[in-house]
N, C-alpha and C positions, 0 to 999 in steps of 0.2 A: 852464703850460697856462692857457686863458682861465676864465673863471669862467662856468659855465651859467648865464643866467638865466631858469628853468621861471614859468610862467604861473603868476598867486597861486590858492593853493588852496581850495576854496568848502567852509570845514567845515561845512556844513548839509547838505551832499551826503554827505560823510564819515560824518555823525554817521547820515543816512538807510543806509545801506548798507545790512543785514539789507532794508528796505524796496524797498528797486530790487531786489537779488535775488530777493524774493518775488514783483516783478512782474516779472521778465524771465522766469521759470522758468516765466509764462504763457504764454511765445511761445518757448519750445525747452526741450529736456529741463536737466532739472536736472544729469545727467550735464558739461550741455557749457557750465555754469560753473562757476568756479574762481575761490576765494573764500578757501582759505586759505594761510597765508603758504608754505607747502609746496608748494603747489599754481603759488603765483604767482611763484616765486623763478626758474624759467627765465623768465619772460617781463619783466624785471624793465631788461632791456637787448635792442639787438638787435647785428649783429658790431660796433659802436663801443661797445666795452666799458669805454671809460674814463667812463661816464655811466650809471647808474643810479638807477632811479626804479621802485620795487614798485607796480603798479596798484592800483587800489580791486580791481576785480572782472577777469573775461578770462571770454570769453565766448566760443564755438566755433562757434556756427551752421550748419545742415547744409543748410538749403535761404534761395533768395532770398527769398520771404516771411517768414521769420523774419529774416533783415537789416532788411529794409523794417519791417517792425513795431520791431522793436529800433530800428533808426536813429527810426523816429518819437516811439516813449516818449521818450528821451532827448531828442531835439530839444524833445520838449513840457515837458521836464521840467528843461532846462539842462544834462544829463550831457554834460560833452568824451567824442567816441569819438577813439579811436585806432585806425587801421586796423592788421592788421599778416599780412604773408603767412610767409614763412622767416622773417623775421630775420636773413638773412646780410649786410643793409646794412650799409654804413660810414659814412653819411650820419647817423645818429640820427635820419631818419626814422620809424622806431617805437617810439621810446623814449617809453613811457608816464609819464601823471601821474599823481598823487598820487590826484586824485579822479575821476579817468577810466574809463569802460570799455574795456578794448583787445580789440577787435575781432579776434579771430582767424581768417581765410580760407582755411586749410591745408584742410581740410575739401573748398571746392572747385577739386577737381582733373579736371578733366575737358575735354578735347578735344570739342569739339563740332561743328566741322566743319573739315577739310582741301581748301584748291580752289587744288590743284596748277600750275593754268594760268595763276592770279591769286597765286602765290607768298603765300597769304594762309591764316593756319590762325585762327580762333577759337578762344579757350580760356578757362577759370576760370581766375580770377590764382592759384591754386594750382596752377596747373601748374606742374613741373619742367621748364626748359630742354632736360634731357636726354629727358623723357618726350615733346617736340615733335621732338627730334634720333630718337628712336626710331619715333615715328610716322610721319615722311616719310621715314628713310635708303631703304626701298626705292624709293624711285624718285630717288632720287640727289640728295637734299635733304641741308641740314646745317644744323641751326641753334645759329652758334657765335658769342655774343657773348663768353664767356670760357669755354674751355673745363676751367679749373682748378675752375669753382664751380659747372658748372651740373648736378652730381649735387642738390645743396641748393637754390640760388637759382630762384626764380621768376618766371611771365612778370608778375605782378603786379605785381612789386616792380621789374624792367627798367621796365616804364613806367612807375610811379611817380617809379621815379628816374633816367630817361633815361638809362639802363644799358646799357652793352651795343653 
């Protein structure tokens, strides 16, 4: 197997931790980070399991303005985000760094508009596959890019990773 080579890791960011999480917990509930090792050990890989890396922090965000804010701290502050919706990639796609916040999207799932005519659904990349195969079957729609995985997989992560 080849050798990962992960981006060098910024111990000033490391050494800040306790510091970033007192200011992200300004812009989403405290609940919706995850900060210890207990906490961060699923997110630590996503389905390319032969690669693992424990994030700094994992963050859950419940509405777009708290992304937007969170993505801006960070951006102002040098923190790597890591996007990440299921995890059921095989790509290591969301295989978090050492001193990264991983981005967690599960949160939004929501169908926001279906326009049948336009074979076109809008949705939060937390949607489920199967929850988009559910919304349209009644009018005799299917949306089946794999149908072994799409109880788990995401429309997020299809596009991210040209899935499907």
């Amino acid at each position: 197997m080849s050798t990962l080579k992960m981006p060098k890791v910024d111990k000033k960011i490391l050494r800040d931790k306790d510091k970033i999480i007192r200011d992200i917990s300004a812009f989403t509930s405290k609940q919706n980070i995850l900060s210890e090792n207990e906490e961060l050990k699923p997110y630590e890989t996503d389905g390319l399991a032969a690669y693992r890396q424990t994030p700094m922090i994992v963050v859950l965000p419940e509405t777009t303005q708290e992304v937007s804010k969170i993505l801006s701290y960070c951006n102002k502050n040098k923190i790597k985000v890591v996007p990440r919706g299921a995890g059921t990639g095989l790509a290591g796609s969301a295989l978090p760094l050492a001193d990264c916040i991983l981005l967690g999207l599960g949160k939004f799932n929501k169908i926001k508009e279906i326009d049948f005519s336009n074979r076109c659904v809008v949705a939060q990349p937390g949607v489920t596959n199967l929850a988009i195969t559910h919304a349209v079957q009644d009018k005799g729609f299917y949306y089946a890019p794999d149908p072994s995985s799409q109880m788990a997989c995401s429309i997020g992560g299809n596009v991210v990773e040209n899935s499907g």
